[in-house]
C-alpha positions in Angstrom: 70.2 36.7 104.4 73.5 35.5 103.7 76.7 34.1 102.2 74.7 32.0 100.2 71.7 34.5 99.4 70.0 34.3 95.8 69.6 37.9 95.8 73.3 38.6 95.4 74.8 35.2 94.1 74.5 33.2 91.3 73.2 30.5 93.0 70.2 29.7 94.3 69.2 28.9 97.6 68.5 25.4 98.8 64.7 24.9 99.5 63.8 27.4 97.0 62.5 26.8 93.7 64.1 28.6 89.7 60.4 30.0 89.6 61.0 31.6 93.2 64.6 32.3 92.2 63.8 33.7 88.8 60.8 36.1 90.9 63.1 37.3 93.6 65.6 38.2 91.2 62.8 40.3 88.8 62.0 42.2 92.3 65.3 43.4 93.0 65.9 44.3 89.8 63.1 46.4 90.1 64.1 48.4 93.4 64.1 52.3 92.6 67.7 52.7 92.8 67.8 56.1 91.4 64.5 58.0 92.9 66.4 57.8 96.4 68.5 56.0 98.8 68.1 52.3 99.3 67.5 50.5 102.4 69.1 47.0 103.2 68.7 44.6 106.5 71.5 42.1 107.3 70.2 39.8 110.0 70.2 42.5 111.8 67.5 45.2 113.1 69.7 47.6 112.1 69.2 49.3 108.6 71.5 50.6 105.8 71.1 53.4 104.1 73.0 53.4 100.8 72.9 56.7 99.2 71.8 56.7 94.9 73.9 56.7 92.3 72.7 59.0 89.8 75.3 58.1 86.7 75.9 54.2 86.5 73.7 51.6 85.0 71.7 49.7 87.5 73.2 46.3 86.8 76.1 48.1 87.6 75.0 49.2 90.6 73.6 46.4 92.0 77.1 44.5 91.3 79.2 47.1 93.3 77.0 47.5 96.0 77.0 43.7 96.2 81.0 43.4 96.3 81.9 46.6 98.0 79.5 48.2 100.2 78.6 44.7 101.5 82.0 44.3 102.7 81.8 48.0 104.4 78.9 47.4 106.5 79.5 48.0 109.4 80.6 51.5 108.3 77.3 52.0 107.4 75.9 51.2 110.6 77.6 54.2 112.2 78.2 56.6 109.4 76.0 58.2 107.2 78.1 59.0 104.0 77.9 62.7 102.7 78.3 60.9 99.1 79.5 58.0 96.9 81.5 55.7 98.5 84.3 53.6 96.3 87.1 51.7 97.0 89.8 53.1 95.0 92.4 56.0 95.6 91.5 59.6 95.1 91.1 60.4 91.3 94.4 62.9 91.3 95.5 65.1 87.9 97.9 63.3 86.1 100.7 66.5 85.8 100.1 66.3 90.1 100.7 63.2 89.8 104.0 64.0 88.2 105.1 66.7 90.6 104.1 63.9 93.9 106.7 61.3 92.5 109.4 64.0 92.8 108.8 65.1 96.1 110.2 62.9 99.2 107.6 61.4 102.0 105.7 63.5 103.8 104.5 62.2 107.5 101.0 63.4 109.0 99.8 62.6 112.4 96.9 59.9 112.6 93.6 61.3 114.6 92.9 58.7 117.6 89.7 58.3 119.8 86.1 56.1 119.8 84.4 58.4 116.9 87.2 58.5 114.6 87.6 56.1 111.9 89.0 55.4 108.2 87.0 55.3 105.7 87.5 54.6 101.4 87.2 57.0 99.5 84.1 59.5 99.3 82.6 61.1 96.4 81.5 63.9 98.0 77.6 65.9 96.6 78.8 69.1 97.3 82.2 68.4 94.7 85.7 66.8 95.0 86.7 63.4 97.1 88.1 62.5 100.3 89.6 59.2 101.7 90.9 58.9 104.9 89.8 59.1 108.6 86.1 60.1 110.1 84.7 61.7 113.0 81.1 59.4 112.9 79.9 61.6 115.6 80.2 64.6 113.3 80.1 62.9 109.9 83.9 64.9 109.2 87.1 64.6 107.9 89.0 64.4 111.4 92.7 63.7 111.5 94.5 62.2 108.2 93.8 62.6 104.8 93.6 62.9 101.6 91.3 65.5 99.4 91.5 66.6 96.1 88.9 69.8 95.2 87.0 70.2 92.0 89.8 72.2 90.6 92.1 69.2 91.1 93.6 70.8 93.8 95.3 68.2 95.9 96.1 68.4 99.5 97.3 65.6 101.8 97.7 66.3 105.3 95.6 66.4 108.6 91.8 67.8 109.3 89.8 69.0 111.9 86.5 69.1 111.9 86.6 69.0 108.4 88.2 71.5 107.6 92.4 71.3 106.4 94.0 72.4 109.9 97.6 71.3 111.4 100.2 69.9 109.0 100.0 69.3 105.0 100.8 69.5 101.6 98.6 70.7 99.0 99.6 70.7 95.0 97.4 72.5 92.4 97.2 72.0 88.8 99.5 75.3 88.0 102.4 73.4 89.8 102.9 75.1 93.2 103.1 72.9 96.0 103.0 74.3 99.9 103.9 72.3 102.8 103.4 73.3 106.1 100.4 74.5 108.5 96.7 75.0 107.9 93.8 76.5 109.7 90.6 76.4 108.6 90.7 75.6 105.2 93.8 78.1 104.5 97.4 78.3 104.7 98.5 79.9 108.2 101.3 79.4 110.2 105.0 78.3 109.3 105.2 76.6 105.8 107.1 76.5 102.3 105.2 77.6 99.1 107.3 77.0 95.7 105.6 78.4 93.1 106.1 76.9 89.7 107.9 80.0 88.1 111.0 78.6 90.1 110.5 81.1 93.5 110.6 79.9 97.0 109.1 81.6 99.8 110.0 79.9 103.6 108.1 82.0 106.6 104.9 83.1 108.1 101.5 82.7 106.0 98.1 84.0 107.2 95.1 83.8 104.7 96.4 82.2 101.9 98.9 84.7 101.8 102.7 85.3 103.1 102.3 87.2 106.4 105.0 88.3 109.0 108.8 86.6 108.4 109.6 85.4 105.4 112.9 84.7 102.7 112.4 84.2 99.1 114.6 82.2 97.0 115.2 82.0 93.5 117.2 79.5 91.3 119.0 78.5 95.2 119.6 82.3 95.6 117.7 84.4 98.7 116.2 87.6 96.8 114.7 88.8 99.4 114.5 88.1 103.8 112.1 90.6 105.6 108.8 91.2 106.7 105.8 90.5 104.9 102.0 91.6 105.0 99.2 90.1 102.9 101.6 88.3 100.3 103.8 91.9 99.6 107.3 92.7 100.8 106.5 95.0 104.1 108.0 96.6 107.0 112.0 96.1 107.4 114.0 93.4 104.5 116.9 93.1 102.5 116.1 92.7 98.6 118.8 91.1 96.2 118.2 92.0 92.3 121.3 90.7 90.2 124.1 91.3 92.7 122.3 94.6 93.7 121.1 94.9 97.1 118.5 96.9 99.1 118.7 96.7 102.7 115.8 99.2 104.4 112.0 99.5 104.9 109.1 98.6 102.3 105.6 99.0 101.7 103.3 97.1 99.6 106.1 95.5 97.8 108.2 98.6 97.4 111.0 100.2 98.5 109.3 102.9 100.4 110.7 105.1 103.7 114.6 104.6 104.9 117.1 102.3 103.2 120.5 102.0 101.6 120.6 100.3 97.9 124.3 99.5 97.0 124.9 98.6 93.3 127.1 95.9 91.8 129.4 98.4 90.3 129.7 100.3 93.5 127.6 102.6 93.2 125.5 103.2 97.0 122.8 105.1 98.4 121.4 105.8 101.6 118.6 108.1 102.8 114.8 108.0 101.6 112.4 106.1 99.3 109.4 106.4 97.6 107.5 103.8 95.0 110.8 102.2 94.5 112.8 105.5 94.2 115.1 107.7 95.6 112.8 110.8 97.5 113.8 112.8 100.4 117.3 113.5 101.9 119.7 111.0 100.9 123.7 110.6 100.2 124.8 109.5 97.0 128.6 107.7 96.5 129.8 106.6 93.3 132.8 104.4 93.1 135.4 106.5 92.0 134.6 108.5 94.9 132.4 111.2 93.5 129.7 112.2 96.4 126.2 114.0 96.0 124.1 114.7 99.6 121.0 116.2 99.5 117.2 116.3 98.1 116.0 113.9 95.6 112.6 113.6 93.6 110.9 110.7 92.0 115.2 109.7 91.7 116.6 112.0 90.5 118.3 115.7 92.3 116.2 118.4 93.3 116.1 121.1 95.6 119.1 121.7 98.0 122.2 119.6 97.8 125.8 119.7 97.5 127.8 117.9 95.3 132.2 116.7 95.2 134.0 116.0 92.4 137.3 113.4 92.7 139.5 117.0 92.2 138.4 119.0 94.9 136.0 120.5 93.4 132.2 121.6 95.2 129.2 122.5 94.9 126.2 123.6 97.1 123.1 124.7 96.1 119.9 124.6 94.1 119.3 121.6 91.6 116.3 120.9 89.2 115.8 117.8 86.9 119.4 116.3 88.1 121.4 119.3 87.3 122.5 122.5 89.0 120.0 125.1 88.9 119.3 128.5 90.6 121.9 130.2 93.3 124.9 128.3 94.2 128.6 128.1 95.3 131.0 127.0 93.4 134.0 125.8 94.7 137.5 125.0 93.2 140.9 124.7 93.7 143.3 127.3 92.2 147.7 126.9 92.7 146.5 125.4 95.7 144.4 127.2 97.5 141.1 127.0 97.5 138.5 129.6 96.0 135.1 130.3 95.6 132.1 131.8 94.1 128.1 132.5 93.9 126.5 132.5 90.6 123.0 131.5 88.6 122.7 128.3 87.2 120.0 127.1 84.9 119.9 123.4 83.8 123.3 122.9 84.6 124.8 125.9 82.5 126.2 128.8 84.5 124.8 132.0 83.7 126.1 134.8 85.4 128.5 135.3 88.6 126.9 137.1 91.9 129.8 137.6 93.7 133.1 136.0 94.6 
């Protein structure tokens, strides 16, 4: 075979005859393209093995594999495609599409060494596409390259062993994007994941998931910079919520076990936590100076605690539902000096005096 071959041109070769022409032609247009894959011999003792396509029509076919995997042969030789090979660039979604033109370059190191090479792109059986480089010895994506899932996830970035692992950037059709390290098929390591309500998160991810140090952003502001643990807010962070700010521990998202929350009207409190609220022994301040230390329960006062008033006036004892209640001292200031009592509260009502 060759260049001038009247099995693939439109021209007939010298010596032969239109009948022979005319019965070559009928043979190949017989050749059981779909059944299985079809062999090929190039002056050569080597064969090609062209894996079927299972959609197109056969003339089809027969004129792509004539102008393009002609022209690939000697990948062939070496690589046994794990699907349809076409030379054209990954199919991508068109609103990824969108979000890629708005983001700036983003470099990838190139895989070097006698196995690996590059490749068009690959249809691949088990679902999705790939174009980029090869390891032939493993028949893998190895080094750079460019995938895109059967969900029309995207991801750009480097393989091993073909698997996504070292740098990249992967898009879905939801609108996050995440740039940054991979291992085995998952986010892990250092990266950037901007989700597509707006929220940044910069740190650690292990999983899929933000894991160990980590800030959040919002509309340019940091919301939060802590610890995470299986994509929650845990261990020690500092939480912003419109100008309010938690600075203490967390647990599965939460504000759970020692921290200090200081309001935007200056308002502050520091002690314990529980599912986001105040629990345990704390200290209350309120800007105007008014002070409350003692026990708190689901937020709000109960059990011991004392409490100041601006004037002078204190008291310490029991509390129930955020108001004074049972036995407690009362004290005040009278011409001067300063006095006291023990009486029974309930609900914040005094009831009866004990003793002075």
């Amino acid at each position: 075979m060759g260049a001038e071959c009247s099995c693939v041109c439109s021209q007939p070769l010298d010596g032969k005859t239109p009948e022979e022409v005319e019965q070559t032609r009928k043979a190949k247009s017989e050749m059981p393209l779909i059944p299985g894959a079809v062999n090929f011999s190039i002056d050569s003792d080597e064969s090609i093995i062209l894996d079927p396509v299972e959609v197109l029509p056969k003339a089809l076919i027969r004129r792509y594999l004539v102008k393009k995997y002609f022209k690939g042969i000697p990948l062939f030789r070496s690589f046994l495609s794990p699907g349809i090979c076409v030379y054209a660039p990954p199919e991508t979604d068109p609103d990824i599409e969108v979000i890629e033109k708005t983001l700036p370059p983003f470099n990838f190191k190139r895989a070097k060494g006698p196995t690996i090479e590059n490749y068009p792109t690959v249809y691949l059986y088990e679902g999705g596409c790939y174009s980029g480089q090869w390891d032939i010895s493993q028949q893998k994506p190895e080094g750079y390259g460019i995938m895109v899932y059967l969900d029309n996830t995207k991801y750009c970035g480097e393989f091993k062993s073909g698997k996504k692992c070292g740098r990249g950037r992967q898009i879905n059709v939801e609108g996050d994007i995440y740039e940054g390290e991979f291992f085995n098929d998952k986010m892990q390591g250092q990266g950037k994941l901007k989700r597509s309500n707006g929220t940044i998160y910069k740190g650690g991810f292990i999983n899929n998931l933000e894991d160990g140090e980590g800030l959040l952003e919002h509309m340019g502001k940091t919301i939060y910079q802590g610890s995470f643990t299986r994509g929650l807010k845990h261990g020690y962070g500092k939480l912003t919520i419109n100008g309010n700010t938690y600075v203490g521990d967390f647990s599965t998202d939460q504000m759970d076990g020692n921290g200090t929350y200081t309001w935007i009207d200056g308002k502050s409190y520091t002690g314990g936590w529980k599912a986001n609220k105040m629990h345990g022994y704390g200290t209350y301040k309120w800007a105007d100076g008014k002070l409350y230390v003692g026990y708190f329960v689901d937020g709000i006062r109960e059990g011991i605690g004392s409490f100041k008033w601006t004037d002078g006036r204190e008291y310490k004892g029991g509390w129930s539902k955020g108001k004074m209640h049972g036995e407690g001292a009362y004290i005040y200031m009278d011409k001067g000096k300063r006095r006291n009592f023990v009486a029974i509260y309930e609900y914040g009502k005094r009831k009866k005096i004990v003793r002075y």
